[in-house]
C-alpha positions as CSV (number, residue, x, y, z in Angstrom):
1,X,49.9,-32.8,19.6
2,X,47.7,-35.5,21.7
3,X,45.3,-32.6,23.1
4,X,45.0,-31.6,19.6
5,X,44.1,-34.9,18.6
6,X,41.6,-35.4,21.3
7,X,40.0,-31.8,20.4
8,X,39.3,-32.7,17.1
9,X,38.3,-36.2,18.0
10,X,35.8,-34.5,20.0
11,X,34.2,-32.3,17.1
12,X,33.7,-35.3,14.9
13,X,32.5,-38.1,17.4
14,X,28.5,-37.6,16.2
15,X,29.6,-36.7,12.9
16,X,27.6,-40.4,11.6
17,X,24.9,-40.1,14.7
18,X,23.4,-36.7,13.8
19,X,20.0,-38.3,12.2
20,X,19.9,-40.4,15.5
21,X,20.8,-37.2,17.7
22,X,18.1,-35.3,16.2
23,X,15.5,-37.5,16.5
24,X,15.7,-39.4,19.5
25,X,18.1,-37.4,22.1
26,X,15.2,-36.2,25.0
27,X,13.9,-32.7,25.0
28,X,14.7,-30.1,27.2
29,X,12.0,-29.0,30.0
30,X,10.1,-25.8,29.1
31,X,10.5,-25.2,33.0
32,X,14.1,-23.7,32.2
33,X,12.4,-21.1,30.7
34,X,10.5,-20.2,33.3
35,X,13.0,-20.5,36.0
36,X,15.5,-18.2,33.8
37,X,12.5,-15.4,33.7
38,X,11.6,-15.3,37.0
39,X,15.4,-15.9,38.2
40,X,18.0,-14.6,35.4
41,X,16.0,-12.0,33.8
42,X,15.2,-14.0,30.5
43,X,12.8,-12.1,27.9
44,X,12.2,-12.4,24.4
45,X,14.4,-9.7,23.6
46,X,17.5,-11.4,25.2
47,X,20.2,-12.6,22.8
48,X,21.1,-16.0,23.4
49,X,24.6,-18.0,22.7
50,X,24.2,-22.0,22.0
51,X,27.5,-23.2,22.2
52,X,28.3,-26.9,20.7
53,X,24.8,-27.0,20.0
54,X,24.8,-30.2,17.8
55,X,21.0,-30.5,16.1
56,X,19.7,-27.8,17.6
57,X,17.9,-29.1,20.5
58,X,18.1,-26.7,23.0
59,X,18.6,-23.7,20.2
60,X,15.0,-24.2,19.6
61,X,13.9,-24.0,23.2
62,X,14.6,-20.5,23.0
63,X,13.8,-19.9,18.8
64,X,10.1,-21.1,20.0
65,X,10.5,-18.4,22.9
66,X,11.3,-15.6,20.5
67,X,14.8,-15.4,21.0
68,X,17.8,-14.4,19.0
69,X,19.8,-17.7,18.9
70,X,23.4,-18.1,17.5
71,X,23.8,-21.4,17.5
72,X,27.6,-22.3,17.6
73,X,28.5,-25.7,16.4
74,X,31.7,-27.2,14.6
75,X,30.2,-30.5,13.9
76,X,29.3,-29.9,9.8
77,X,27.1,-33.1,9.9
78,X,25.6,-32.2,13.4
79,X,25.4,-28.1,12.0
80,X,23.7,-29.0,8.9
81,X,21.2,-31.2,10.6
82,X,20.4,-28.2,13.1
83,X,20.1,-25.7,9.7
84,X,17.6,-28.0,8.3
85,X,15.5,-28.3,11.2
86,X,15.8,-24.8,12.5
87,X,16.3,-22.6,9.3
88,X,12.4,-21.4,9.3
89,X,13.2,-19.7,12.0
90,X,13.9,-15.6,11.3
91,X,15.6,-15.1,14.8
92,X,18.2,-18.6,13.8
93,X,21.7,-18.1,13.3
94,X,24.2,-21.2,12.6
95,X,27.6,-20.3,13.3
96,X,30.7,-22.6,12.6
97,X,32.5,-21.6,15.5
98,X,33.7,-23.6,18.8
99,X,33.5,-22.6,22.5
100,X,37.3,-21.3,22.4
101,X,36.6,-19.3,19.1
102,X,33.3,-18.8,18.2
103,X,33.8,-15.3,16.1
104,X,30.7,-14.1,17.7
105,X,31.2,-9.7,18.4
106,X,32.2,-9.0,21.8
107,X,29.4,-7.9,24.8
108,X,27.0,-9.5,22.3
109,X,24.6,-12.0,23.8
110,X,22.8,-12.0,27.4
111,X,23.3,-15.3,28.0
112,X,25.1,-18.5,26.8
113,X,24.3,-22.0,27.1
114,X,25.7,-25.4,26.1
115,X,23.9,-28.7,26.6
116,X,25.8,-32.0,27.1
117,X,28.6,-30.1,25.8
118,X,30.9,-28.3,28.7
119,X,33.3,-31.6,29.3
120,X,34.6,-30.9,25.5
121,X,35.2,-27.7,26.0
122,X,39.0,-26.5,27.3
123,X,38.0,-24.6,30.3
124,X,40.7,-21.9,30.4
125,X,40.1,-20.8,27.2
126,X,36.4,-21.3,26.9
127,X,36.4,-18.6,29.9
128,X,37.8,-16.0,28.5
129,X,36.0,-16.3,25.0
130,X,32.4,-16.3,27.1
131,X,33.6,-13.2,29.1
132,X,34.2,-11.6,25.6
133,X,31.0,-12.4,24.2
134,X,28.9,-11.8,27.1
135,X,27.4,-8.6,28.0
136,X,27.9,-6.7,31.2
137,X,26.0,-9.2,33.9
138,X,25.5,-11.9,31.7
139,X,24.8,-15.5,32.5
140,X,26.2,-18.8,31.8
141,X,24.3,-21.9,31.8
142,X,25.6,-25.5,31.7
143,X,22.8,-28.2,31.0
144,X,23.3,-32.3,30.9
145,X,20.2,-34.4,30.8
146,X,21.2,-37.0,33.2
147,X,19.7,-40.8,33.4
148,X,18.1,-41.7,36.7
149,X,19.4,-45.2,37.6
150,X,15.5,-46.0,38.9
151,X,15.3,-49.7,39.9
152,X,13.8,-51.5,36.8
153,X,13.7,-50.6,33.9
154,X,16.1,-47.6,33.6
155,X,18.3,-50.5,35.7
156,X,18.4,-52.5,33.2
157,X,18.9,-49.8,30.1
158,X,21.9,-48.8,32.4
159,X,23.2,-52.4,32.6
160,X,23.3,-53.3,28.7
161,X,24.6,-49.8,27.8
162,X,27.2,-50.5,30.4
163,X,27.8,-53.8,28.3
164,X,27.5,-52.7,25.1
165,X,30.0,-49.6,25.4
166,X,33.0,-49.8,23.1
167,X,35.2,-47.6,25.7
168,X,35.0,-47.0,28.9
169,X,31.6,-45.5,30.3
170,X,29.6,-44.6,33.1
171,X,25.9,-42.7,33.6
172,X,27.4,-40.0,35.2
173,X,26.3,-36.5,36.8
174,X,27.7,-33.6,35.5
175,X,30.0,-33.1,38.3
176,X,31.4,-36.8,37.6
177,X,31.9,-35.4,33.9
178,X,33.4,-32.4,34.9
179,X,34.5,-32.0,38.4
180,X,33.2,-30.0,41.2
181,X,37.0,-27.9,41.6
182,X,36.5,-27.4,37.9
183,X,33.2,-26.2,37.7
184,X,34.0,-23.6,40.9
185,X,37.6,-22.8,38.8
186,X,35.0,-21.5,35.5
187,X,32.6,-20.1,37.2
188,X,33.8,-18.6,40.7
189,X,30.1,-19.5,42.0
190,X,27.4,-20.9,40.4
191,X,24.6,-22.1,41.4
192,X,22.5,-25.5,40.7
193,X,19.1,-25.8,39.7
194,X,17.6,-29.7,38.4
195,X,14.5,-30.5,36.8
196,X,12.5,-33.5,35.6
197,X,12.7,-35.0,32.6
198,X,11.1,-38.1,30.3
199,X,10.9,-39.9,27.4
200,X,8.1,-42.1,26.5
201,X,9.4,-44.2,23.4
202,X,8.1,-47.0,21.4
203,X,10.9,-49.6,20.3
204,X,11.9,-47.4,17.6
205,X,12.4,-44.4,19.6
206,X,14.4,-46.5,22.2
207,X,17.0,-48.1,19.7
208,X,17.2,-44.7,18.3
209,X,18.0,-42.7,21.7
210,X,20.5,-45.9,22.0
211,X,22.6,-45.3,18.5
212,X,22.6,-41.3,19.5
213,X,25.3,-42.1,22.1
214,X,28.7,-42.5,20.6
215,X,30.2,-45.0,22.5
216,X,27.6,-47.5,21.4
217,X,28.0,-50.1,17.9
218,X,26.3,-49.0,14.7
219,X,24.5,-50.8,12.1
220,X,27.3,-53.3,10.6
221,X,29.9,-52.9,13.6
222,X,30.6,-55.9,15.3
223,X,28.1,-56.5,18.6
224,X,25.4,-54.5,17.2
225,X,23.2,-57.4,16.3
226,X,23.7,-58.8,19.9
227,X,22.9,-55.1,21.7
228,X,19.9,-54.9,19.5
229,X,18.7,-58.4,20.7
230,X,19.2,-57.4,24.2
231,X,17.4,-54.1,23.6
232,X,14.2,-56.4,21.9
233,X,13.9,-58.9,25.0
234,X,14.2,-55.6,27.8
235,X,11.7,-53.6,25.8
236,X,9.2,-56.6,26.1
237,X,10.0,-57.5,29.3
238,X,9.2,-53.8,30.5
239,X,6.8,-52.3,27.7
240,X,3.4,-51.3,28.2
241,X,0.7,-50.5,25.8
242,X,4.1,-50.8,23.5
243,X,6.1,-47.8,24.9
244,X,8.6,-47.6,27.7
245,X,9.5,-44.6,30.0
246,X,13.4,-43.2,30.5
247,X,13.2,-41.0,33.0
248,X,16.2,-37.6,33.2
249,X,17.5,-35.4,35.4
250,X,18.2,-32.2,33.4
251,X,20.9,-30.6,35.7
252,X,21.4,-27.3,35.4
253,X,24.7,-25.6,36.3
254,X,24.8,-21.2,36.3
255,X,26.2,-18.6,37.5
256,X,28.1,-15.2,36.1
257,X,31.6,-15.8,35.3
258,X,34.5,-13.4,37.2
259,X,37.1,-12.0,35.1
């Protein structure tokens, strides 16, 4: 009954942070792309499986590549934000489904992905259903967008998100999400591949990219007013020409799963 409880806890977290996620989470490199043509065999013809895809932010990585995306999502808020941004699209599909179910045909799609989304997922049966939906050599990729912990500003940011947290958090690598034994458990091997990654934000953008994360106060909760002081006095302290830089690690975690 608990793990149940925590699984659907999980599916509803962003349910009131969707308009922050989809405006202010970072991008993903356009360099994934190129590393999964001239690595993994990507092409425009290659189905591609988005699994708790939230907004939509990686889905359209590969839309604007001229994939075939099912983008697999049981967030309603966070699936309806991705169906209004994505839906002009022809090659978009929004699928209410979860990484243990996602009702997607079996041998279907060349290659799944899920960004900032693997620690939901139960590992066991996650497996099995990406075995089922993937097609004979098929690949698997697992993408966070890591902070840097850069001295200064990104310091800082680190410090009053550490402050303002209302349960316990960390800026973590995927592996600290996850776990190295259970990364080598779901995949047999994989293989780790990390790129660059920015944001340049104005104040805006930067209390935006703040309220995205669900472990922060909203609007009206108590210690919001506080963390947004804080975030007003760091932005000037480290703005220039009104903008400030937070700076990523996109992490990228693949491999081809064993049965």
């Amino acid at each position: 009954m608990g793990g149940e409880a925590v699984e659907e806890d999980s599916k509803k977290r962003f349910s009131n942070r969707a308009t922050y996620y989809t405006q202010y989470r970072p991008r993903y490199p356009e360099a994934i792309l190129t590393f999964m043509e001239n690595e993994l065999g990507l092409s425009e013809a290659s189905v591609v499986a988005d699994i708790g895809s939230g907004t939509g932010i990686l889905t359209e990585l590969f839309l604007k590549h001229g994939n075939p995306v099912y983008s697999v999502e049981p967030n309603r808020e966070m699936r309806k934000a991705a169906e209004g941004l994505l839906s002009p699209y022809p090659s978009f599909r929004s699928i209410d489904g979860t990484a243990e179910a996602t009702t997607l045909p079996a041998a279907s799609v060349d290659f799944v992905t899920a960004a900032q989304a693997f620690h939901w997922f139960d590992p066991l049966k996650t497996h099995g259903e990406f075995l089922r939906i993937l097609k004979p050599h098929g690949w698997v990729l697992l993408i966070w967008n890591t902070r840097k912990n850069s001295p200064g500003f990104m310091e800082e940011y680190e410090r009053l998100v550490s402050e303002y947290a209302n349960r316990a958090h960390s800026r973590r690598t995927a592996k600290d999400k996850v776990g190295d034994q259970a990364l080598s458990s779901f995949f047999g091997e994989y293989k780790v591949k990390t790129f660059s990654n920015s944001q340049v934000l104005d104040f805006e953008g930067l209390a935006g990219r703040l309220l995205s994360s669900s472990y922060l106060p909203l609007p009206g909760e108590t210690r919001y007013n506080s963390m947004i002081h804080a975030l007003h006095k760091l932005f000037d302290t480290y703005q220039e020409g009104g903008v400030v830089p937070l700076e990523y690690e996109t992490e990228t975690y693949y491999g081809q799963l064993n049965p």
